[in-house]
Each structure stands twice: as C-alpha cells, then as structure tokens.
C-alpha atoms as one frame of an Amber mdcrd trajectory, in Angstrom:
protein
 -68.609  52.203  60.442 -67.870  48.721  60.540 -67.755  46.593  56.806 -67.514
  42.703  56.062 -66.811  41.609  52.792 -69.625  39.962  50.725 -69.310  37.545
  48.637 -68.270  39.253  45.436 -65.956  41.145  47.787 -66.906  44.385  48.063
 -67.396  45.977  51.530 -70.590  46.122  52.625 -71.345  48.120  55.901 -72.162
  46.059  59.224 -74.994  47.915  61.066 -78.160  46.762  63.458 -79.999  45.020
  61.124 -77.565  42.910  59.706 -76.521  41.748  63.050 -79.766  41.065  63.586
 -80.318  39.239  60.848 -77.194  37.639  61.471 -78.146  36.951  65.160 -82.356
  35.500  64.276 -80.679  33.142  61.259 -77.993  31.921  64.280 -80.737  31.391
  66.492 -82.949  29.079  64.133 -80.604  27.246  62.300 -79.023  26.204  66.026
 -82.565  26.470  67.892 -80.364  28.434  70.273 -78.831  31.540  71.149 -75.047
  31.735  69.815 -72.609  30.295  72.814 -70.659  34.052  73.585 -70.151  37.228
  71.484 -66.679  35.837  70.439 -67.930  32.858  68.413 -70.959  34.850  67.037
 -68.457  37.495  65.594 -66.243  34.618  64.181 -68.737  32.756  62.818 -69.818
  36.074  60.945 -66.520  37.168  59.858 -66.346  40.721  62.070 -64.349  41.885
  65.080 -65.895  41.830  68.657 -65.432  45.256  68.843 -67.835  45.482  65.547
 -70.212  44.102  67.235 -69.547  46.248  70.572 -69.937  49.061  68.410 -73.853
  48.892  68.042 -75.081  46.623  70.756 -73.567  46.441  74.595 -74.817  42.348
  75.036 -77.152  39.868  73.461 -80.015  40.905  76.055 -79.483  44.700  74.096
 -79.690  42.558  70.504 -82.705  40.412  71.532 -85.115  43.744  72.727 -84.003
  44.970  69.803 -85.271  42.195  67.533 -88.820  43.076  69.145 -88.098  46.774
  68.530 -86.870  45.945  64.777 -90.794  44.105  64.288 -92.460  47.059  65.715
 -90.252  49.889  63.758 -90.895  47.926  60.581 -94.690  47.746  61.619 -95.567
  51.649  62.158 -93.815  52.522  58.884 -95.434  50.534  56.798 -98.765  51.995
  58.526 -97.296  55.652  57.808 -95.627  54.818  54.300 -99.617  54.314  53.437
-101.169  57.522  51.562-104.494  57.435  53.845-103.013  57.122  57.158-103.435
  60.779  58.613-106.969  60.023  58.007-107.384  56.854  60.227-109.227  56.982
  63.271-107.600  56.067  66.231-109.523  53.071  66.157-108.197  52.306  62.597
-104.574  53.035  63.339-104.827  50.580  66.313-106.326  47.655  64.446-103.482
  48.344  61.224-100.729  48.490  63.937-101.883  45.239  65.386-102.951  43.831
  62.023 -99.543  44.899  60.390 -97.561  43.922  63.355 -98.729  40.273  63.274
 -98.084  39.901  59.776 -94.657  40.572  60.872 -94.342  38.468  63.587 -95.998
  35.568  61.512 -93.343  36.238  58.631 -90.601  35.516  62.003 -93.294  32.911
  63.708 -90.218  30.402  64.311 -88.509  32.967  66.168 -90.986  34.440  68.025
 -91.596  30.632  69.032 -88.408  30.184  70.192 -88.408  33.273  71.990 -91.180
  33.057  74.229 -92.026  29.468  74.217 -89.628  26.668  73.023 -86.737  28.160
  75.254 -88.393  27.110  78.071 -89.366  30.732  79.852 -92.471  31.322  77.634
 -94.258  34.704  78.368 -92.748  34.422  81.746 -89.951  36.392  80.832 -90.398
  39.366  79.032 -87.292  40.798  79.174 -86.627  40.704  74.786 -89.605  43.247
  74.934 -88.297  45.857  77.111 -88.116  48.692  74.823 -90.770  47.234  72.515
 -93.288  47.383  75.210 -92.055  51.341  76.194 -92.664  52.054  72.343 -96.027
  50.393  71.864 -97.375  52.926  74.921 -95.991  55.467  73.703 -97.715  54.706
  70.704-100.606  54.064  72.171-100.788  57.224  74.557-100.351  59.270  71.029
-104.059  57.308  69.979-105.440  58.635  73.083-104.102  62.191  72.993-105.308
  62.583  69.117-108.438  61.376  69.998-111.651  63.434  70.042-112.951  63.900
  73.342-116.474  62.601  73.717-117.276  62.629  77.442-115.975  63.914  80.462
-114.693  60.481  81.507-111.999  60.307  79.140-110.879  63.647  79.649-110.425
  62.634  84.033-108.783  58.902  83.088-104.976  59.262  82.317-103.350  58.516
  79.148-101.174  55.953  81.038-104.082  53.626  81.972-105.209  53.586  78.606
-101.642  52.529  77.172-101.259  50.018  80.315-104.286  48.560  79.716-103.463
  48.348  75.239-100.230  46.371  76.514-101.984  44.085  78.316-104.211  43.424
  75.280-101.187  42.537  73.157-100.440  40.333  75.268-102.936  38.162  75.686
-103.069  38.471  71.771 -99.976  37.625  71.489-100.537  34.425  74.140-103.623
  33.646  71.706-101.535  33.886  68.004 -98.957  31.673  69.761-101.120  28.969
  70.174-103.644  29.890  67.026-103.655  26.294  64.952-106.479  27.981  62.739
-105.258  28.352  58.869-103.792  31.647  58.347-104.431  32.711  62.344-107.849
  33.281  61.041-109.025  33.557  64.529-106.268  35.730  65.929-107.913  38.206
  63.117-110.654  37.633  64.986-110.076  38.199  68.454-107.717  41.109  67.051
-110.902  43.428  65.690-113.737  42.391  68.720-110.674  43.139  71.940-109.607
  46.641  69.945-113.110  47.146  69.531-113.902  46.499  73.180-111.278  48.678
  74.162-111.672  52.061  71.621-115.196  51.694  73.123-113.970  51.955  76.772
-112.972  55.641  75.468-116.177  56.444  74.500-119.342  54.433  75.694-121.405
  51.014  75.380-118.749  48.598  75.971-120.864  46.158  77.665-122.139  44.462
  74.165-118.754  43.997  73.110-117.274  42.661  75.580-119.801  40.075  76.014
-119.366  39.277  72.347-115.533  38.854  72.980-116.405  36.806  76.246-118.246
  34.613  74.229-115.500  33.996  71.151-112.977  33.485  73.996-115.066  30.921
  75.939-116.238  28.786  72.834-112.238  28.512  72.040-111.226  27.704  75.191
-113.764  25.048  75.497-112.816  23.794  72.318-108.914  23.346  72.755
C-alpha cells in the first residue's frame, strides 16, 4: 500500500478516501479540477503510480466522490439499532434524508459539480456508479416489500428503481436551488414525492400526488 508522510512524520497509508479528500479540497480551494494527474500527485507529495494504484483517471475519482456520499449514507442508516425494522417506506425517506445531510455537509462541491462548471445536470457522468448503486438499493426496497396487490407483483423491480432515480433527481435539481433556511423545503418535497411513490406500490396515489403538484406549483410560481 502506498504511505505519505504526515506531518509529525510517520507514514500514514494513502488509500481512496484520502485521495478523495485530497482531490474535493483541490477542487474548492482552486474552483477547479487539478490541471493533470502529475501536478495533483506533486502537489500531494505521492508518486503517479500511487495514485494509479487505486483510481485509473479523474472521471474514475469523481464517480467515486458520488459513490463515497452514498456509501457513507447507507451505513449510517444500518449502523442505527432499529433499522431491520423500517419499512421500506422508512428506509427510503432515511436514505434520502441521510444522504442530503451529506451532500449539504459537501454543498460547495456538489455546486461545483453539477452547476458552477458549466454542464449542470446535463452531464451526469460523476454519478455513474452512484446511480447503479442507488437502484440497486432501491430494487432491494421493492423485493422486501410485502406484496399487497396483484399489480405490484406483474410491474418489474426495474421500473420501480428507474422511476426512484428519477425522483432523486429532480430532488436533487430542487436542493440545488433550495434558498429556504436549512433546505427546509427540500425536507419537504423529500417526504410528500417518497410518499407519492411508496404509494404507487400499493394504492391511492392520486391524493398525494395532487398534494405534491400543488407544493411544486406554489414554488415555482414563487421563484
């Protein structure tokens, strides 16, 4: 395994997340990504081939920023004592709740990621792999969940995760711009669209999403 020196110099081993680290602090402090791997590595203190070693380009370190956010997200949901007990309903709205505490803790990034660099959510590239992970998570919801009519049980599990990723991502679009204190309204829209959608499972999910409609017209009219 690779090691840098720290500061009271000791080796300390070099392994994804502190090149990411490394790779998010380049990005802010320069509000850009670093010019090549060869200056990155210098400015670090570590051999290109260190950095070969765990990632194959910047494209492979930048997916797995996202992937880092939504690792860090399901464990914390798992590291608590009731989890097993959630409802699938439950464990969606703490992955999304968790996750965007996360993302809001790296908001500058995530900025500069999808909208200050010019591409926006036009290019989702960085969320490759994230966006693999979050159906597969998502498909795992629908197979745990208890089957209440014969619709579910006749609509594949990939439509269901399809349409969750589409969700985060106009939730995503909607935290971006969220100038409410605290994203108090990205809470919002966060509990009535995974509402709207755990009830597309089962039944009723006219009365919800009329409710979301609503929200989502009365801020759009408002910005």
């Amino acid at each position: 395994m690779a090691v840098k020196k720290n500061v009271a110099g000791t080796k300390a081993p070099i392994t994804e997340t502190t090149i990411i680290g490394w790779y998010v602090q380049s990005v802010l402090e320069n509000n850009g990504t670093p010019q090549n791997v060869y200056s990155f590595c210098k400015q670090n203190g570590i051999e290109e081939t260190d950095f070969y070693k765990i990632f194959g380009s910047f494209d492979a370190l930048k997916q797995s920023v996202w992937n880092a956010f939504l690792n860090n997200a399901t464990q914390a949901m798992q590291n608590e004592p009731s989890y097993a007990t959630y409802t699938p309903k439950n464990k969606l709205l703490s992955l999304y709740f968790t996750l965007f505490e996360i993302l809001t803790l790296n908001r500058s990034y995530i900025l500069y990621s999808l909208k200050d660099n010019g591409e926006g959510l036009k290019n989702l590239q960085d969320l490759k792999q994230f966006r693999r992970q979050f159906k597969d998570f998502v498909t795992t919801l629908v197979q745990n969940a208890s089957p209440v009519s014969e619709r579910i049980q006749k609509i594949k599990e990939p439509v269901y995760a399809e349409g969750a990723w589409v969700q985060f991502l106009f939730i995503l679009k909607f935290w971006i711009d969220d100038n409410s204190p605290g994203f108090e309204k990205t809470d919002i829209v966060i509990e009535k669209s995974v509402n709207t959608v755990v009830d597309l499972f089962d039944t009723k999910p006219l009365e919800n999403l009329f409710d979301l409609g609503k929200f989502l017209w009365k801020e759009a009219k408002m910005r």
